[in-house]
C-alpha positions in Angstrom: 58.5 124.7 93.5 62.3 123.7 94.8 64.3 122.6 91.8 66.4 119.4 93.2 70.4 119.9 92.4 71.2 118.3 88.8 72.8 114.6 89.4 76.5 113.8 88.6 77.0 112.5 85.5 79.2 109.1 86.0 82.2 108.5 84.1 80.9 105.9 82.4 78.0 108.1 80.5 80.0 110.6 79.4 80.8 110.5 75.6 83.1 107.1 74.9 86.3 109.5 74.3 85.7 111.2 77.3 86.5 108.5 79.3 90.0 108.5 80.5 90.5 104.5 80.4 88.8 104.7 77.1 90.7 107.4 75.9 94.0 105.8 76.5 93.3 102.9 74.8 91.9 104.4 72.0 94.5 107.6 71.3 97.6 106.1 74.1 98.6 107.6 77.1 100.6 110.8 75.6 96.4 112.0 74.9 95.7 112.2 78.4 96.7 115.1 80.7 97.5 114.4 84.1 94.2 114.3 85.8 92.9 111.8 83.6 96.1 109.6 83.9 95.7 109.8 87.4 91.8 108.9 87.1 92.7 105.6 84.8 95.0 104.5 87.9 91.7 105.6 90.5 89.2 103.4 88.1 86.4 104.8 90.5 85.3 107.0 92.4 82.6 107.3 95.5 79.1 108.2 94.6 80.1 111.8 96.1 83.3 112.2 94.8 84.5 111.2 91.3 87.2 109.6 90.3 87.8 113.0 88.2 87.5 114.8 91.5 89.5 113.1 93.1 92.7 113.2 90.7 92.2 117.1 90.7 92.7 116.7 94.6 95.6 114.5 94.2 97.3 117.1 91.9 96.1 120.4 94.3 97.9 118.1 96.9 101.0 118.5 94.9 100.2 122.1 93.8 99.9 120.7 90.5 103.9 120.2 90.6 104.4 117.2 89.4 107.9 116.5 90.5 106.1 117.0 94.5 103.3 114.7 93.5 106.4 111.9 93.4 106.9 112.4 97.0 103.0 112.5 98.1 102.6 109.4 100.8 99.6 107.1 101.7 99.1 109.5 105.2 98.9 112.1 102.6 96.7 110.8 99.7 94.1 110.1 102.6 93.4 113.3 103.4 91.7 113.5 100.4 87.6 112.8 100.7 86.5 109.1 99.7 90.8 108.1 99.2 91.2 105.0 100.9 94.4 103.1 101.7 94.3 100.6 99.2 93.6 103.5 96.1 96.4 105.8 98.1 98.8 102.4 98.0 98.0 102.1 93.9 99.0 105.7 93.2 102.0 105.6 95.6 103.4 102.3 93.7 102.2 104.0 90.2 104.6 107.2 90.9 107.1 105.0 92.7 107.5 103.3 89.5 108.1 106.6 87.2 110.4 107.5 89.8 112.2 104.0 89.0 112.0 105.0 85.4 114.1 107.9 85.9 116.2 105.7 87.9 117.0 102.9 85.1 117.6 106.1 82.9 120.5 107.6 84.3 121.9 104.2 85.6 121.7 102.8 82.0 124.0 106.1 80.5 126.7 105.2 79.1 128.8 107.9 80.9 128.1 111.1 83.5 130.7 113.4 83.5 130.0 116.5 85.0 127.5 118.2 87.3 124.9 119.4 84.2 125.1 115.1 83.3 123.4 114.4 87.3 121.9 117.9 88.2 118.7 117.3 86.3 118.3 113.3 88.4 119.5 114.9 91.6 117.3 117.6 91.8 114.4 115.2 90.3 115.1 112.6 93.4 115.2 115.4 96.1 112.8 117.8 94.7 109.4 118.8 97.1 111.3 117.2 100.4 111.0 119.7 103.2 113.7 118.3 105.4 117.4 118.6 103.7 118.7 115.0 102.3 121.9 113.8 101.7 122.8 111.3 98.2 125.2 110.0 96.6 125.6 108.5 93.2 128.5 105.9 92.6 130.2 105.1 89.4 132.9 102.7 88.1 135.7 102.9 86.0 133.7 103.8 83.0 132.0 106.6 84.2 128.9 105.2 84.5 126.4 105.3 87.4 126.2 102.1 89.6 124.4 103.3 92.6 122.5 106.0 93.9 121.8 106.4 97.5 120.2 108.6 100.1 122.8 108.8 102.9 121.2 111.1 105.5 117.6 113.3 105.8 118.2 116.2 108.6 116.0 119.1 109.9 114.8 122.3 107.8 117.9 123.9 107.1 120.8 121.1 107.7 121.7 117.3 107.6 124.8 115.6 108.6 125.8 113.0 106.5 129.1 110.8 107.7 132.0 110.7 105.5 133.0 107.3 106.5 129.5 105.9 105.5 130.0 107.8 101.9 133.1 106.2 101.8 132.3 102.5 102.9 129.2 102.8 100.0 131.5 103.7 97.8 133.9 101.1 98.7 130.8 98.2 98.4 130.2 99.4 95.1 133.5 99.3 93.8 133.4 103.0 92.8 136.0 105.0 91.0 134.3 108.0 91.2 131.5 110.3 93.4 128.5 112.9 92.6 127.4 113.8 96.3 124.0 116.0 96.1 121.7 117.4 98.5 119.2 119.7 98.6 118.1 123.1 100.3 114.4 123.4 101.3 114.9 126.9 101.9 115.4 127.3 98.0 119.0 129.4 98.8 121.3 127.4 95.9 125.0 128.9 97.4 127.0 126.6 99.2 127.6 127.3 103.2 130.9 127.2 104.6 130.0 124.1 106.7 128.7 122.2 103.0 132.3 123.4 101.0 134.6 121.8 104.3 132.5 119.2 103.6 133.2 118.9 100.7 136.7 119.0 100.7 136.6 116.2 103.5 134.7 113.9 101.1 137.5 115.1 98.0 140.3 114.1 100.7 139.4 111.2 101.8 138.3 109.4 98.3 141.7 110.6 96.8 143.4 108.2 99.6 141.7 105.6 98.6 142.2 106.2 95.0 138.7 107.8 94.2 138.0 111.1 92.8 134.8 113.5 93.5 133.8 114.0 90.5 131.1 117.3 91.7 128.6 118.2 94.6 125.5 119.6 93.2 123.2 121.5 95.8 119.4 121.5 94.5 116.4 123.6 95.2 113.3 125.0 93.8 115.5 127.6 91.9 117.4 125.0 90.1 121.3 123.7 91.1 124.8 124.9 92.1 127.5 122.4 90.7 131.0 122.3 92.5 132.7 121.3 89.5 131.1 123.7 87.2 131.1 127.3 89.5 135.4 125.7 90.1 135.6 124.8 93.3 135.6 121.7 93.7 
């Protein structure tokens, strides 16, 4: 006799605090670990792929980094079996938004000094891309964070950002003072010789106009190299 494969147990039967939604409103969100979190925003599934499934497929997307699965796209979440667009677009906005939260954070400091005070946002904002990318954050007389902006996205290994540009956002902003940051894809943290001239343009030119560079942080899977803090800036 051919046994027939057992049937997928639904979300729904499984034991009340099983149930990811459930859970979270009975214990709050810090009780669920990522792939239910992720399975609350899915609410369903198909009928042959869970909504379970498919939040362990987001996060294998993102080798369960979750810093890469920030940067995860619509074209990418629909690779994944029974992922429409309109599930991809709710878990785009839903990271888009934690992003924002990190934002807000580092906007709403009262002060950021140095290069160990940005390093941790930079490196957050830039982490997973694969193409080098060029930011700037702004602040005012206080030292406090007004803007942050991505100023140029290159090829594997290099991205030209124009100093005039840096400097006309700084100028629109009504900044005092400048934490350029870019990353390195291929995970090398040292400074080239074409990023310290850089560098030094960017220090040149805001000192003219009354503006200091405050640090240039470089950013890659091996953590960040801070101007200001290796002195040579």
């Amino acid at each position: 006799m051919q046994l027939l494969p057992p049937e997928k147990i639904r979300v729904p039967d499984w034991e009340i605090d099983a149930q990811p939604r459930e859970k979270l409103l009975r214990k709050g969100p810090a009780a669920l670990c990522a792939t239910e979190l992720l399975a609350v925003i899915l609410n369903t599934g198909t009928p042959d792929n869970s909504i379970m499934d498919m939040a362990r497929s987001i996060l294998a997307l993102a080798d369960n980094d979750l810093t890469r699965l920030g940067n995860l796209t619509v074209k990418d979440l629909t690779r994944i079996k029974g992922m429409g667009r309109a599930k991809a677009a709710m878990i785009t906005a839903a990271l888009e938004l934690g992003k924002r939260k990190i934002t807000d954070h580092i906007l709403n400091q009262p002060t950021i000094r140095q290069g160990g005070d940005a390093a941790r946002y930079i490196r957050q904002q830039l982490h997973g891309n694969k193409q080098e990318v060029f930011a700037a954050i702004f602040l005012n007389a206080a030292g406090k964070a007004t803007k942050f902006c991505i100023l140029s996205q290159g090829g594997l290994t290099s991205t030209t950002a124009d100093p005039r540009i840096i400097i006309k956002k700084a100028l629109e902003e009504n900044a005092i003072s400048i934490i350029l940051g870019h990353n390195h894809p291929s995970g090398e943290l040292r400074p080239s010789k074409p990023d310290k001239e850089f560098t030094q343009k960017i220090k040149e030119g805001a000192r003219l106009l009354d503006m200091n560079l405050l640090d240039h942080i470089i950013v890659s899977e091996k953590g960040y190299f801070s101007f200001s803090d290796e002195g040579i800036l």
